[in-house]
C-alpha positions as CSV (number, residue, x, y, z in Angstrom):
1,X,-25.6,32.6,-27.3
2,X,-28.7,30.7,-27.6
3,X,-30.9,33.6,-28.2
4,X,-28.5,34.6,-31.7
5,X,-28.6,31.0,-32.6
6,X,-33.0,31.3,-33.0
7,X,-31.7,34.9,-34.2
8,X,-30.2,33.5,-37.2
9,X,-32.4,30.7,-37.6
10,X,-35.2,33.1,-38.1
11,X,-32.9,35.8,-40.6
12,X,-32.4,32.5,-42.0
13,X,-36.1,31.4,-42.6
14,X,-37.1,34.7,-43.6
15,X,-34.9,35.3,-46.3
16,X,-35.5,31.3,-47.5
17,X,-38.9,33.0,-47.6
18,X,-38.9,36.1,-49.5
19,X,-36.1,34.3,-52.1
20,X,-39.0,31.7,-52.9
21,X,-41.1,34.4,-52.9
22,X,-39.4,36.1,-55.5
23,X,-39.2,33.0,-57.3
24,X,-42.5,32.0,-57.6
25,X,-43.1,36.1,-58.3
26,X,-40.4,36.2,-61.1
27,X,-41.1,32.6,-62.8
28,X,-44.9,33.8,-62.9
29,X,-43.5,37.3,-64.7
30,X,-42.2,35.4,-66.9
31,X,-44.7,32.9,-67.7
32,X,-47.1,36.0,-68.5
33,X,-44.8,37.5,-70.9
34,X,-44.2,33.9,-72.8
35,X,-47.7,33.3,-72.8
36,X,-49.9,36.8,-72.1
37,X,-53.1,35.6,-73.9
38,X,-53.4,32.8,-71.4
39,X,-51.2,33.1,-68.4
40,X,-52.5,35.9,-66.2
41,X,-49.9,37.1,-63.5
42,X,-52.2,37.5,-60.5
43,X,-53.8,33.8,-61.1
44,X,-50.3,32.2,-61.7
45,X,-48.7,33.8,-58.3
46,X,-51.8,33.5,-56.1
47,X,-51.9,29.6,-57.3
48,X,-48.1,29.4,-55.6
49,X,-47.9,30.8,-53.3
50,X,-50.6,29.5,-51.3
51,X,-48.1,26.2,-51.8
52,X,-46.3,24.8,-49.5
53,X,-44.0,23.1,-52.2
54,X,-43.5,25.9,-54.2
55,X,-42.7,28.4,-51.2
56,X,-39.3,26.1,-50.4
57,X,-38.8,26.0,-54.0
58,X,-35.3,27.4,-55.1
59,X,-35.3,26.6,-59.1
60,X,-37.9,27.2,-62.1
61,X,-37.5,23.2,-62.7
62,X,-38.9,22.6,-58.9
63,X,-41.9,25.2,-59.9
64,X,-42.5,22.8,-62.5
65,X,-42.5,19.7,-60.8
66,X,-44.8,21.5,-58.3
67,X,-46.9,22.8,-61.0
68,X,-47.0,19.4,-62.4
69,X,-48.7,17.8,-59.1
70,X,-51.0,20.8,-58.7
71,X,-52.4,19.9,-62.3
72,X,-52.5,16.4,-61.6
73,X,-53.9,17.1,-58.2
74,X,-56.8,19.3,-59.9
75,X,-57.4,16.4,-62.2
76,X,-58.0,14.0,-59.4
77,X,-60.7,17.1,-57.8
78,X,-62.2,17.6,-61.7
79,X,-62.8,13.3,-61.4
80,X,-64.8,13.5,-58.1
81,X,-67.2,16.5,-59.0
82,X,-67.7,14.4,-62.4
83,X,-68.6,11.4,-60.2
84,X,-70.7,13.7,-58.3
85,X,-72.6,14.9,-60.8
86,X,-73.1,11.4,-62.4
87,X,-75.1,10.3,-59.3
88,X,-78.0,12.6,-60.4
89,X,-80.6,10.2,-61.7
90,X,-82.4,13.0,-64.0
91,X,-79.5,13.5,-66.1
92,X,-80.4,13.0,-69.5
93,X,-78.4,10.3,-71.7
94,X,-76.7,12.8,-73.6
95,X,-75.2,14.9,-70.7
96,X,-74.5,11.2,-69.0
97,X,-72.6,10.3,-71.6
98,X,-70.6,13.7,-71.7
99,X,-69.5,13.7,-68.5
100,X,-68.0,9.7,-68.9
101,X,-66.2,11.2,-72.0
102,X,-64.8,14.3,-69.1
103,X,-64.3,11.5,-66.7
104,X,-62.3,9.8,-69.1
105,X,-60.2,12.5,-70.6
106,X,-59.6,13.5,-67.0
107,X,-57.7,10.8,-66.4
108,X,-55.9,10.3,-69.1
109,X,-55.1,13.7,-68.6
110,X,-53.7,12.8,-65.2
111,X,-52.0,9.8,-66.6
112,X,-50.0,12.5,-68.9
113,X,-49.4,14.6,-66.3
114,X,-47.7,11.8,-64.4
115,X,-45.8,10.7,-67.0
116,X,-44.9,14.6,-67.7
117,X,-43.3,14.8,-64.1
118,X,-41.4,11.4,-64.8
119,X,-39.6,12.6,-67.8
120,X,-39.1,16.0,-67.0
121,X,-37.3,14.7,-64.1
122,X,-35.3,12.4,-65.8
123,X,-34.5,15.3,-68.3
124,X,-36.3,13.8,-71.0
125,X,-38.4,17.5,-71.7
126,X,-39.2,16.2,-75.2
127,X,-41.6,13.6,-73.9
128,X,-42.0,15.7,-70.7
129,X,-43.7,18.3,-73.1
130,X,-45.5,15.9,-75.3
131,X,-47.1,14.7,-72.6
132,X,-48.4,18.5,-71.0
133,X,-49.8,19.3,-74.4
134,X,-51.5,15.8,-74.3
135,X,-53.0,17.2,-71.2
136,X,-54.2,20.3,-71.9
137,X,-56.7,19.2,-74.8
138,X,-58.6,17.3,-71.6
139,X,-60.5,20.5,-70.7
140,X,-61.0,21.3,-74.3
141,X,-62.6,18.6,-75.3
142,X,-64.7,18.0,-72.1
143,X,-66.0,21.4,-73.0
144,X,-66.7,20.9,-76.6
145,X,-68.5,17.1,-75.7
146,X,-71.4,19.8,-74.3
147,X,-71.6,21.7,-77.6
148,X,-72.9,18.6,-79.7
149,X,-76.0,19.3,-78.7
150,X,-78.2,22.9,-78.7
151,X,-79.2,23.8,-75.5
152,X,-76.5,22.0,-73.3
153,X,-74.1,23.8,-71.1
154,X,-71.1,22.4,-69.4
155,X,-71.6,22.1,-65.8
156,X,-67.5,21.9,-65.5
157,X,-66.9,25.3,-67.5
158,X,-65.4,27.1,-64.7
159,X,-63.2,23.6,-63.4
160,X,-62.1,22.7,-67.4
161,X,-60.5,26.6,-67.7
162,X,-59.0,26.0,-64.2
163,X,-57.2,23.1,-65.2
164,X,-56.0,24.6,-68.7
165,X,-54.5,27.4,-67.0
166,X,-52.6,25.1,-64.6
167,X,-51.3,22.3,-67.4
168,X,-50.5,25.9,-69.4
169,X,-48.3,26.6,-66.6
170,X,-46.4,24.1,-66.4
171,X,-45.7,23.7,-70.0
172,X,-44.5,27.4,-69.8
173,X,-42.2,26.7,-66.4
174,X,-40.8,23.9,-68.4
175,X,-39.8,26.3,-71.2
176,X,-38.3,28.7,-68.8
177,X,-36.1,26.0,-66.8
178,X,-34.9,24.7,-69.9
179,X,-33.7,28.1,-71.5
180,X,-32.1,28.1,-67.7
């Protein structure tokens, strides 16, 4: 008796599995197709399902919440590389200055981000995706602060495309939950 009990429990577990699984496989399809020029399927399904969130995830709409965090959570990492780099006493003014602006869109970014999750969970996806959008110009314009001058390069190139591929997939989860 006991032994079909842990029997089922583990049928059970497996197929909670392979049902988020598909989830996070199928959402990600999706997202590609919506959005091929940016949302690559192999980055969007690796990024989930390495996720403990989005493996017990059984909706698109908890995808985007998850997404959501991992954006915001990226953010936060994007803030303490800037600060990082800041402590290097030969930087000159100009990339100084560049990286506060980063710094600063970064965290506004985040701010958006949070705000994103509140409304989208209160159903409020107008503001929800005002406030993605908001969020995904943070890596843009961190990137273009470095082209004001000739002969600067971002130090954040490969962090700034990291994070606009995130905030891009939650803004394109979002779309997908609310077509249901």
């Amino acid at each position: 008796m006991k032994n079909s009990h842990i029997s089922s429990l583990v049928f059970f577990y497996l197929l909670l599995v392979s049902v988020s699984s598909n989830l996070i496989q199928e959402s990600c399809n999706k997202a590609a197709k919506l959005d091929p020029q940016t949302i690559k399927l192999d980055f969007c399904v690796s990024n989930f399902e390495g996720n403990p969130k989005a493996k017990s995830a059984t909706t698109v709409s908890d995808l985007v919440e998850v997404s959501i965090e991992a954006a915001i959570t990226n953010a936060t990492s994007i803030g303490s590389i800037i600060s990082k780099l800041l402590e290097n006493k030969s930087l000159e003014s100009f990339e100084r200055d560049s990286l506060k602006n980063c710094s600063w869109l970064y965290s506004l970014a985040g701010t958006c981000l949070q705000g994103a999750g509140e409304a989208f969970k209160a159903k409020n996806y107008a503001t929800a995706g005002v406030d993605i959008v908001a969020s995904i110009e943070a890596p843009m314009n961190c990137e273009d602060q470095f082209k004001k001058k000739k002969g600067f390069v971002s130090p954040l190139t490969k962090e700034n495309n990291i994070f606009f591929l995130l905030t891009d997939i939650s803004r394109v989860f979002m779309t997908i939950a609310q077509k249901g």
